[in-house]
C-alpha positions in Angstrom: 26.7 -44.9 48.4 24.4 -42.2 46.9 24.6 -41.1 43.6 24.6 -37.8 43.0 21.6 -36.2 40.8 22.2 -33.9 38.2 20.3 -30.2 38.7 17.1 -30.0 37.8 16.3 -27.8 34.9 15.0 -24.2 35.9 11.0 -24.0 35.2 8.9 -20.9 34.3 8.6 -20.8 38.7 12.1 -21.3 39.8 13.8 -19.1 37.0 16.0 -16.3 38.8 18.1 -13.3 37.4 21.7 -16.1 38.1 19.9 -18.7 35.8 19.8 -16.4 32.7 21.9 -14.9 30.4 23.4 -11.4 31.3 22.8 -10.2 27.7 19.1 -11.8 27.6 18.1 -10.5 30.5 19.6 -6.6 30.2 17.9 -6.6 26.6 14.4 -8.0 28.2 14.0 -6.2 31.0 15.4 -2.9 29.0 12.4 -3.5 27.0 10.0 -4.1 29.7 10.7 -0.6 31.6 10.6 0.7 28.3 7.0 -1.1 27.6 6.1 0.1 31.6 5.8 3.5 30.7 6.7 4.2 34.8 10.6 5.5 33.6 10.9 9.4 33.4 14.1 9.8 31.0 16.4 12.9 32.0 16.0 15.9 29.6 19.7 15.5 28.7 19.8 11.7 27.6 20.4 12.5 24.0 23.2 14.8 24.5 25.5 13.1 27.3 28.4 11.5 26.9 28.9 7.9 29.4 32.3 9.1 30.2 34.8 11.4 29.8 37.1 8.7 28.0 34.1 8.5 25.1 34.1 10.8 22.2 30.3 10.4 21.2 26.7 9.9 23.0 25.6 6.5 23.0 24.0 5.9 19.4 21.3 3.1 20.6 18.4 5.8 21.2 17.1 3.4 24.0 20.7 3.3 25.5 19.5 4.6 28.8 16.9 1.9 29.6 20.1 -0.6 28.8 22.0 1.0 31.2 19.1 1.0 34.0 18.8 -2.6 33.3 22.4 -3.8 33.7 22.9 -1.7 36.6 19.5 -3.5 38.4 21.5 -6.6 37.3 24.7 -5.4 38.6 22.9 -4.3 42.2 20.9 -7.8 42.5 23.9 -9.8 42.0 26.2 -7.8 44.3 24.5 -6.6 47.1 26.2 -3.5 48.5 27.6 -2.1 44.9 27.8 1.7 45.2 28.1 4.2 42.4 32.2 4.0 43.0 32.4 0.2 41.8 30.0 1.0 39.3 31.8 3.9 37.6 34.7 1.4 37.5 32.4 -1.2 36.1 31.4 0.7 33.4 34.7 2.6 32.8 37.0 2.4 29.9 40.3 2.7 29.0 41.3 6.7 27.9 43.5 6.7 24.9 46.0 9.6 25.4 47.3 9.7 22.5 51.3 9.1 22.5 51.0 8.4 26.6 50.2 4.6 27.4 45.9 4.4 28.1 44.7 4.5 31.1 41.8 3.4 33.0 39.2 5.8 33.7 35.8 6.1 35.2 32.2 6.2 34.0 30.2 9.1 34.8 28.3 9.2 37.9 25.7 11.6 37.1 24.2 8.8 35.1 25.0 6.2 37.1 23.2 8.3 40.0 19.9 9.1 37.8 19.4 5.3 36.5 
């Protein structure tokens, strides 16, 4: 009867976007397409809201780069995602005031542009 091995660790050559940290990896490569210098922000990335359910523009000044990054992440993992399941993905609840919340979609526009 064999024993059964545990996994090996992941090394520097058999480290993939699964092994890591969703968090750890938006933040790093965020910064690396930031670093790249190769990313042409929109001329409206300081002014747009994510969604019509927010209030305010992002307040991270590097939000957009964020956003690029978890949606690369997003893509990768889920072959096949479209801009529909990622509007959902990135949605939020809409408060309406004395009417129960509801859900309701990210914007595309940015979704598109990332």
């Amino acid at each position: 009867r064999k024993m059964a091995t545990p996994a090996a660790a992941p090394t520097k050559s058999n480290v993939g976007v699964r092994d890591v940290p969703a968090p750890q990896f938006v933040k790093t490569y965020a910064a690396f397409l930031k670093k790249s210098g190769k990313v042409t922000l929109p001329k409206w990335v300081d002014i747009v809201k994510t969604g019509k359910q927010r209030e305010l523009a992002p307040l991270d000044p590097d939000w957009y780069y964020t956003r690029m990054a978890s949606i690369a992440r997003n893509i990768y993992r889920n072959p096949g995602t479209g801009v529909g399941a990622l509007r959902v993905a990135y949605g939020k609840k809409e408060r309406r005031g004395t009417r129960p919340g509801a859900c309701s979609l990210a914007s595309g526009a940015v979704i598109l542009t990332a």
